[in-house]
C-alpha atoms as one frame of an Amber mdcrd trajectory, in Angstrom:
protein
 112.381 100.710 118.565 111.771  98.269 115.783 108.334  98.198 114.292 106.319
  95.749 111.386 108.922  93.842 109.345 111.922  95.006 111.894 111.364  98.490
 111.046 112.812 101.113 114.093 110.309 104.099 114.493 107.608 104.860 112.019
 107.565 104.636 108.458 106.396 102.054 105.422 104.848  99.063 106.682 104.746
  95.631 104.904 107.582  94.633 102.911 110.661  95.995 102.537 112.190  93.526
  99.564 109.870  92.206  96.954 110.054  88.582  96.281 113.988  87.526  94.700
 115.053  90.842  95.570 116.765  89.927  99.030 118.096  87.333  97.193 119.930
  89.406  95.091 121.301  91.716  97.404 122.772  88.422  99.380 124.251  87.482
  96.280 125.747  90.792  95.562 127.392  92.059  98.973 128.810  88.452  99.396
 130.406  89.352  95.812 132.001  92.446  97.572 133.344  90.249 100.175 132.996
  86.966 101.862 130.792  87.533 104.890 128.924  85.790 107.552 124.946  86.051
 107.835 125.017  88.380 110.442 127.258  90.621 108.355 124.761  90.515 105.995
 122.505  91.945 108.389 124.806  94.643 109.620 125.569  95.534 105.940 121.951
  96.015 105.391 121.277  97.240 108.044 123.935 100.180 107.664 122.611 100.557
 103.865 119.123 101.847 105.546 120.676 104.069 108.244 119.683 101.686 110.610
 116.635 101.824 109.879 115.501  98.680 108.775 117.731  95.483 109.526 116.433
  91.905 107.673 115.379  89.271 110.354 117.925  85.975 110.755 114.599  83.895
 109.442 115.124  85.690 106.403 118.972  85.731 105.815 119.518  82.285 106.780
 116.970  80.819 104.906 118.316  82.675 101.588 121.664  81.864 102.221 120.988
  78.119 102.541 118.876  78.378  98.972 121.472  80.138  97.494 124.161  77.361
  98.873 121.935  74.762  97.376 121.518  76.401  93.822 125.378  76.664  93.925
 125.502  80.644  94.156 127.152  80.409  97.158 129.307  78.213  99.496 129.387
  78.393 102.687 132.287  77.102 104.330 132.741  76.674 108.125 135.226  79.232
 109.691 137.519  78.914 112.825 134.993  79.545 115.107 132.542  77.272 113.758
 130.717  80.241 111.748 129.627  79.766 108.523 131.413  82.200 105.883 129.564
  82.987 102.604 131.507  83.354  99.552 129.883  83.544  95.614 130.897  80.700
  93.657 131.380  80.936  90.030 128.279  80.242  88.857 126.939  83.096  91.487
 129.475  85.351  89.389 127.927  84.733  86.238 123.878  84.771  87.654 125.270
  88.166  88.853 126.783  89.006  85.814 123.576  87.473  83.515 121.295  89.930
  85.907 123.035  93.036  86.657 120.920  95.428  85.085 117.977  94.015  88.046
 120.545  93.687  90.940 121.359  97.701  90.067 118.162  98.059  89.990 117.133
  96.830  93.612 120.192  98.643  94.967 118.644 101.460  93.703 115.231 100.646
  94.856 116.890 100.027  98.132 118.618 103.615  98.684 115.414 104.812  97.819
 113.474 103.340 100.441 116.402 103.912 103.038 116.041 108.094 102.043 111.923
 107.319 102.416 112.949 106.197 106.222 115.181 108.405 106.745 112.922 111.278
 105.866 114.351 112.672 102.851 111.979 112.570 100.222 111.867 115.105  97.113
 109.577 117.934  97.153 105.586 116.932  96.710 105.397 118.702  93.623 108.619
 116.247  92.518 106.479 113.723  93.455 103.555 114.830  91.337 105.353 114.807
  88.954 106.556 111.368  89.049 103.245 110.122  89.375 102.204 111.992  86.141
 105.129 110.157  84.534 104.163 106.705  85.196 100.706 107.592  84.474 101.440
 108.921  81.218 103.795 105.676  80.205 100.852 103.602  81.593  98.058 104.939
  79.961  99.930 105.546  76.441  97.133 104.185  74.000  99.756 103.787  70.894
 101.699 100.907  70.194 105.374 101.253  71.191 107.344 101.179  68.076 111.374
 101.166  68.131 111.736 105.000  67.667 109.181 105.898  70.243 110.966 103.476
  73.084 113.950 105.392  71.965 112.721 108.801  72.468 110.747 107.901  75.651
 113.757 106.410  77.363 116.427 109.560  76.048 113.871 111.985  77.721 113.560
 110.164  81.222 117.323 109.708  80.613 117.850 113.352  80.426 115.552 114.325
  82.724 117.778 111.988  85.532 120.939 113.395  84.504 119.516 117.109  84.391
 118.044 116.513  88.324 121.384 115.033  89.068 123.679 117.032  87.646 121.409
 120.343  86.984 120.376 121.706  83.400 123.383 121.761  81.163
């Protein structure tokens, strides 16, 4: 059963992209392939387990913006369908903002293991929460060597919960 925002079952409610970031996944599985809008669906779809699938009155009206900024052309098929393929100057917006297209794909399979249930242990999340309170609340200027060290701790920190300590 699809709930708020085309949800199935229970879960988060309200939005599921924040504003561009739909955009940008459009842009980026059309670079995988050439697809129709309902493929997008389906590929987003299967990306959250089926648990969240975009509504046509949002596809369609970000594939026709990103046709008219030239990201995209959309090209009439056999069957009168309209096939999405990235343009070259959709290669290079990709390429000019790949760092925040990773970043919403990551965002993305977060949200999809939220749905699905799998969520880190609470005291993970505790933790998390004390991390972004501490970078938040830091009352000292950020200077070169303290973005540095800041970053190559959370850095290590992923890798270690990835991979386990070394």
């Amino acid at each position: 059963m699809r709930g708020e925002m085309g949800q199935r079952g229970g879960g988060r409610r309200g939005r599921v992209f924040d504003h561009g970031d739909l955009r940008l996944v459009v842009l980026a599985l059309t670079a995988q392939s050439p697809r129709h809008g309902y493929e997008i669906i389906k590929a987003i779809e299967e990306k959250f387990g089926g648990n969240y699938a975009p509504s046509p009155g949002a596809i369609y009206p970000t594939l026709t913006l990103l046709d008219e900024q030239g990201l995209l052309r959309g090209e009439a098929d056999a069957d009168g369908k309209r096939r999405y393929t990235v343009t070259p100057d959709g290669e290079a917006y990709i390429a000019a903002h790949r760092d925040t297209i990773d970043g919403v794909m990551v965002r993305m399979e977060l949200m999809a293991r939220r749905m699905a249930g799998h969520m880190p242990p609470e005291r993970v999340m505790q933790a998390m929460q004390t991390l972004k309170q501490a970078l938040l609340l830091r009352e000292h200027g950020w200077t070169d060597a303290s973005v540095a060290a800041a970053a190559a701790a959370i850095e290590t920190a992923a890798r270690e919960i990835v991979d386990g300590p070394r």
